[in-house]
C-alpha positions in Angstrom: 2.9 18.6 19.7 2.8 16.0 17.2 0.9 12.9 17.3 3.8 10.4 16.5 7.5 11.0 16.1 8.3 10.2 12.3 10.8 7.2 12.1 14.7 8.1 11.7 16.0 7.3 8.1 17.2 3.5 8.7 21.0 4.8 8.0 20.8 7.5 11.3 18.6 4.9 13.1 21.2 2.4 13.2 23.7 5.1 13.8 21.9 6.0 17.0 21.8 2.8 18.1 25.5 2.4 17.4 25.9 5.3 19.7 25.0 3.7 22.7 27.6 1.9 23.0 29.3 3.3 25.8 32.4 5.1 23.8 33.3 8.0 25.2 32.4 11.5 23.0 35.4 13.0 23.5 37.4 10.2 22.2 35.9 10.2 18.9 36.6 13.0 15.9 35.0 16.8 15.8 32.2 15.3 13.5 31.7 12.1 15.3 31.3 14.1 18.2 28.7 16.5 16.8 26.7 13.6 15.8 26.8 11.5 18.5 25.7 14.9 20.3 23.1 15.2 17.7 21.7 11.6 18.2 21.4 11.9 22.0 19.7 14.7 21.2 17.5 13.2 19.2 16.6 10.4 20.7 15.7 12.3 24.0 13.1 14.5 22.0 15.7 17.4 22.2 14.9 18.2 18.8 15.9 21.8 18.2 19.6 20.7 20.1 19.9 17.8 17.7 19.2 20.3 14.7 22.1 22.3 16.2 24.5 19.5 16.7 23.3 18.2 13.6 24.7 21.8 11.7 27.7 21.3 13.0 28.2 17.8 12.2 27.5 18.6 9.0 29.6 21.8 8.6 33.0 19.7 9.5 31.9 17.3 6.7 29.5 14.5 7.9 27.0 13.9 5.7 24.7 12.3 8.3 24.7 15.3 10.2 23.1 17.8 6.5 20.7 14.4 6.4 19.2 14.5 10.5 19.1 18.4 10.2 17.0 17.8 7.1 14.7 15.1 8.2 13.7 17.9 11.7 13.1 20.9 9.5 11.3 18.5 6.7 9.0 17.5 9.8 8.9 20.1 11.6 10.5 18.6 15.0 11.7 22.0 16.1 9.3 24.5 14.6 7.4 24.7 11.9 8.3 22.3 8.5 10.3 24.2 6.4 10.5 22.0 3.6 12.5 24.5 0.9 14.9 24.7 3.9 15.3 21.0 4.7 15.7 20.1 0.5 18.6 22.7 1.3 19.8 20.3 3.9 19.0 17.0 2.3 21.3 17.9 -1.4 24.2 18.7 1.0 24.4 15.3 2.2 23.2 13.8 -1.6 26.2 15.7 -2.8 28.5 13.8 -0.1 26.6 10.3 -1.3 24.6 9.9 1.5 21.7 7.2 0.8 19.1 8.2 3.4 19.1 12.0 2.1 19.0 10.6 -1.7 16.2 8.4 -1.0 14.2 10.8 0.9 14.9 13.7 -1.7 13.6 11.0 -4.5 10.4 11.0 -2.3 10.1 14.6 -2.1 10.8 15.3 -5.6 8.0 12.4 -6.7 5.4 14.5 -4.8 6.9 17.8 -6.2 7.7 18.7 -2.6 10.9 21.5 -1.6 10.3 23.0 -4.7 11.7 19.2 -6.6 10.0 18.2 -9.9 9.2 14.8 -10.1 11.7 13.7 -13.2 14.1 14.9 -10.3 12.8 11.5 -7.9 14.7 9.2 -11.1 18.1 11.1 -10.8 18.6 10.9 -7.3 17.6 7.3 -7.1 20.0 6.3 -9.7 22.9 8.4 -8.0 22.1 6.3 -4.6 21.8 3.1 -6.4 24.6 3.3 -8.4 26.9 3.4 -5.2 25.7 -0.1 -4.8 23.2 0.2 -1.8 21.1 -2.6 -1.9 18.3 -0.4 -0.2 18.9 2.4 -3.1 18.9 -0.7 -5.9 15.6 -1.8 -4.5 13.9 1.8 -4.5 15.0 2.7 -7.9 13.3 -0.8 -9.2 10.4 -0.2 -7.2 10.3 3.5 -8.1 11.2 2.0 -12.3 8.2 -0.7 -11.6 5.7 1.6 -10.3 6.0 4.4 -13.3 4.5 1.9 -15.9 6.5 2.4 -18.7 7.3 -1.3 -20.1 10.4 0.3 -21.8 12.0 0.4 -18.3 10.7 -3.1 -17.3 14.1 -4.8 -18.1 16.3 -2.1 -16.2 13.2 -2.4 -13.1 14.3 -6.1 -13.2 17.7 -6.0 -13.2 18.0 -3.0 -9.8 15.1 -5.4 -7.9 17.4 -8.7 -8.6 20.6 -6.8 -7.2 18.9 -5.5 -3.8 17.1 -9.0 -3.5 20.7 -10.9 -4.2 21.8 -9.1 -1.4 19.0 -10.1 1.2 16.8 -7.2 2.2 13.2 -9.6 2.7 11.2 -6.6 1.3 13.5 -6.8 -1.8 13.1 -10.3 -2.3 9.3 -10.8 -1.7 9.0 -7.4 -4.4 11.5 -9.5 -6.8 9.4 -12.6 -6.3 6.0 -10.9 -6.9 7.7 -9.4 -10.2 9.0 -12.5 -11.9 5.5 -14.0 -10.7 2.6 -11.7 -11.8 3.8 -8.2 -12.7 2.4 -7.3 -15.9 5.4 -6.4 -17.3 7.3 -9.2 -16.2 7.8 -12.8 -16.7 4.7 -14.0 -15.4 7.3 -17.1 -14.7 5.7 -19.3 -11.3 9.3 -21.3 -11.2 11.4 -18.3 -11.6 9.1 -16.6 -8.6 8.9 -19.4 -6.2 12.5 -19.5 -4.6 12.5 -16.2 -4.4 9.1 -16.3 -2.5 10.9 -18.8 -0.4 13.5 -17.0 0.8 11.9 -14.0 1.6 9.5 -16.1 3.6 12.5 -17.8 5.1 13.6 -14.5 5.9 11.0 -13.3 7.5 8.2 -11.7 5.3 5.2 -12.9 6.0 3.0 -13.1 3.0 5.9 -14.5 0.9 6.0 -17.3 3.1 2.1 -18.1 3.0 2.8 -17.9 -1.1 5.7 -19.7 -0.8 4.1 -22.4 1.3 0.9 -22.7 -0.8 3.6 -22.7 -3.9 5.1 -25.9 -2.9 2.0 -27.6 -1.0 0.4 -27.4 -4.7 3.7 -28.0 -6.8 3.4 -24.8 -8.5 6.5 -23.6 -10.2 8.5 -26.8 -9.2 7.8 -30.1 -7.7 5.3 -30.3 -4.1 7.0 -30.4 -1.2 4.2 -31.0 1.1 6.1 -30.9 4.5 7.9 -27.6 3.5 4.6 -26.0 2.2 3.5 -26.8 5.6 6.5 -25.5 7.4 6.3 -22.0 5.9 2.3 -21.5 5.8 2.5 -22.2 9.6 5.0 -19.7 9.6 3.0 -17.0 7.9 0.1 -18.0 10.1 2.6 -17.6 13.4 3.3 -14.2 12.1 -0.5 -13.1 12.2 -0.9 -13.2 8.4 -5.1 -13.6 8.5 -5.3 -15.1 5.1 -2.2 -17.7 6.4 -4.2 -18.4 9.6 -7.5 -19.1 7.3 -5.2 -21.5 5.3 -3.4 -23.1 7.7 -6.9 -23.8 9.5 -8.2 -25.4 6.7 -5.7 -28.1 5.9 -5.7 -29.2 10.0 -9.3 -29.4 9.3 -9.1 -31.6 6.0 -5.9 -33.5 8.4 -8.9 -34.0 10.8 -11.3 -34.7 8.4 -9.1 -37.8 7.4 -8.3 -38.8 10.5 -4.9 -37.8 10.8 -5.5 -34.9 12.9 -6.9 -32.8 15.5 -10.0 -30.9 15.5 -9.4 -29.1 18.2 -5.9 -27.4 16.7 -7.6 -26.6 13.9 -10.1 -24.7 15.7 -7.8 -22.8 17.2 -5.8 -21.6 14.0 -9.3 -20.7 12.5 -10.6 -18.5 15.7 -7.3 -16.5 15.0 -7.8 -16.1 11.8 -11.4 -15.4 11.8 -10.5 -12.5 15.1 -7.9 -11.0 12.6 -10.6 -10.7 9.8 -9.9 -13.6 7.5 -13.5 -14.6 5.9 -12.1 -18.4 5.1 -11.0 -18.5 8.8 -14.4 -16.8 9.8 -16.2 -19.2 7.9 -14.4 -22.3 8.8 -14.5 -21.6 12.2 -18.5 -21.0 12.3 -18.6 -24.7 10.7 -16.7 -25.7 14.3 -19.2 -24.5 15.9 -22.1 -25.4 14.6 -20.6 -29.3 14.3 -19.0 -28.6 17.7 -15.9 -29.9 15.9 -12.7 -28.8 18.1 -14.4 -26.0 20.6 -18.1 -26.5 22.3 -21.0 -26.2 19.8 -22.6 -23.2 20.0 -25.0 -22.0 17.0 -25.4 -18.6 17.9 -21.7 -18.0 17.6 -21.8 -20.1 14.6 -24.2 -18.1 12.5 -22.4 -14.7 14.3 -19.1 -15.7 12.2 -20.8 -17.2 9.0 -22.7 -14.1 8.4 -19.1 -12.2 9.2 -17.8 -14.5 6.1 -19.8 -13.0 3.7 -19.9 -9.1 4.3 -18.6 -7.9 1.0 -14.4 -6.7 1.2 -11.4 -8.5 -0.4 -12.1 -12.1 -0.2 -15.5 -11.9 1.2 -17.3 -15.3 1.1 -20.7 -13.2 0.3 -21.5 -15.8 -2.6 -19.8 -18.8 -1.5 -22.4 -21.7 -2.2 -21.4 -23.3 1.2 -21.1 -20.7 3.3 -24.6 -19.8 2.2 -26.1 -23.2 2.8 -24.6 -22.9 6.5 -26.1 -19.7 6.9 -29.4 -20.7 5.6 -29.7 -23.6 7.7 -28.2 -21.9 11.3 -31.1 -18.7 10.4 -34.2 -21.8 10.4 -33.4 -22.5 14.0 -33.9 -18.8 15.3 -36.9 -16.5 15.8 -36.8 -13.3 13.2 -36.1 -11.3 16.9 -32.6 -13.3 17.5 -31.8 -13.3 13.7 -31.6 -9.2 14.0 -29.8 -9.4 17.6 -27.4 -11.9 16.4 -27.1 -9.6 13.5 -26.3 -6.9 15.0 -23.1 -8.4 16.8 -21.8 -9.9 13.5 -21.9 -6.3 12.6 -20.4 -4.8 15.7 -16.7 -3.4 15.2 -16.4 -5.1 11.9 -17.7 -2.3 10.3 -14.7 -0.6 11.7 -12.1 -2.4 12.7 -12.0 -4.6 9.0 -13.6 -1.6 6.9 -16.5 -3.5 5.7 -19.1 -2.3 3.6 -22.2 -5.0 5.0 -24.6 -2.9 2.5 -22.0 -3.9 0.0 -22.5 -0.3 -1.5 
């Protein structure tokens, strides 16, 4: 029995969806019928009936059908994986066009899966992309980005721009991030930050946090303060950590000033510090120990500030003030609640952020 059911291709998972709604089977053609068969199937865990269904939708022609009855035997929903069998599968439906089965055969064929070679993975994304699926543009730029080979970067470029132009956020933010620091790209902050704009504005979380940070600061164009602030709060409302950790820090300069609340920015940096960020952490043991926004408490305070500094991606371990803090909170306890309070800094973090407190 397997663990978790691997996602539908996004092409039969909106056809599935599309088959709820309400048309009678019989009304529809011998291969719409098959499928929509197959899909009910599938979506009821009747795996081995989809696969059959699935065989016959593809038999009278629909490439969907060669694609589903691939993806079960390539993941063995009815039996054991049979990947030789499900490549089998998969080419029918490439043959026919069909973007989910040339994406997944790319995939295959990078991994030198089903008996593919991995100079296999380019041709298949180029047939997919060049029937001008913004999806298939943005794997074959990914897939050109990813092999290296500045002789491509151009080309890499050119299929990323395409499946961005058509709005796919995942395309966009990619685009962004390639115009902005990609070694082989323009390394161009102006070209970068309207793309990093709309994908934020679209949805994509960490594009907006760059985005917001982008125009708070004026880099790439002229500061825009207010929308800065618009999209990092929206990064941070989509449970971005590192958004909540910024977001928290300019309520707490706002408060600093006088021209905001201490208590909101409290708030934003307890998320951010639960969720891992070490800024937020950090931040939010300085609330605590001035009692700034949430009731003082320096036990809690020196529990987060050590969390801060345990050594991962943007650890605070050798921040200046985050040391200071720490130094001063650890004067105020006995060497026995220094270790206890240790301890639960420690506790889940190890885990649940994948810290390495030894820094080893």
């Amino acid at each position: 029995m397997l663990a978790q059911e691997p996602e539908l291709p996004p092409g039969l998972a909106e056809h599935a969806e599309r088959n709820r709604s309400g048309e009678s089977v019989e009304e529809r053609s011998p291969s719409d019928q098959a499928m929509a068969r197959a899909s009910a199937a599938y979506v009821t865990g009747d795996y081995l009936s989809a696969r059959i269904h699935a065989e016959r939708a593809a038999a009278v022609g629909e490439p969907r059908g060669a694609t589903l009855a691939g993806h079960i035997l390539l993941h063995g929903l009815a039996g054991e994986p049979d990947e030789t069998s499900a490549v089998r599968w998969l080419n029918r439906a490439g043959e026919q066009g069909e973007i989910d089965a040339l994406i997944i055969l790319a995939s295959l064929a990078a991994e030198s899966r089903g008996g593919l070679e991995p100079h296999h993975a380019r041709e298949y994304l180029n047939r997919a992309a060049g029937t001008g699926d913004a999806r298939a543009a943005y794997e074959l730029g990914t897939y050109l980005r990813e092999s290296g080979d500045p002789g491509v970067a151009a080309t890499a470029l050119d299929w990323m721009r395409l499946s961005a132009e058509a709005g796919l956020p995942r395309a966009m933010a990619a685009y962004a991030a390639a115009l902005d620091d990609w070694v082989h790209g323009p390394n161009d902050p102006e070209l970068a930050r309207p793309w990093y704009i709309r994908a934020g504005e679209a949805g994509d979380a960490p594009s907006a946090a760059i985005a917001g940070v982008m125009l708070i600061t004026g880099e790439g164009g002229a500061a825009d303060e207010e929308a800065g602030r618009a999209l990092l709060r929206m990064a941070a409302e989509m449970s971005l950590p590192a958004a909540m950790g910024d977001y928290a820090l300019l309520l707490m300069q706002d408060a600093e000033s006088g021209d905001g609340d201490y208590q909101q920015a409290a708030s934003w940096a307890r998320r951010g510090a639960e969720a891992g960020d070490a800024q937020a952490q950090f931040l939010y043991a300085g609330a605590l120990a001035t009692g700034r926004g949430v009731l003082r408490d320096m036990e809690q305070a020196y529990v987060w500030v050590r969390r801060a500094g345990y050594p991962r991606d943007n650890s605070l371990d050798d921040d200046p003030q985050r040391e200071r803090l720490e130094a001063q909170l650890e004067e105020l306890f006995t060497h026995d609640t220094v270790n206890r309070l240790e301890a639960e800094a420690l506790s889940g973090m190890a885990q649940r952020y994948r810290l390495n407190p030894a820094g080893d």
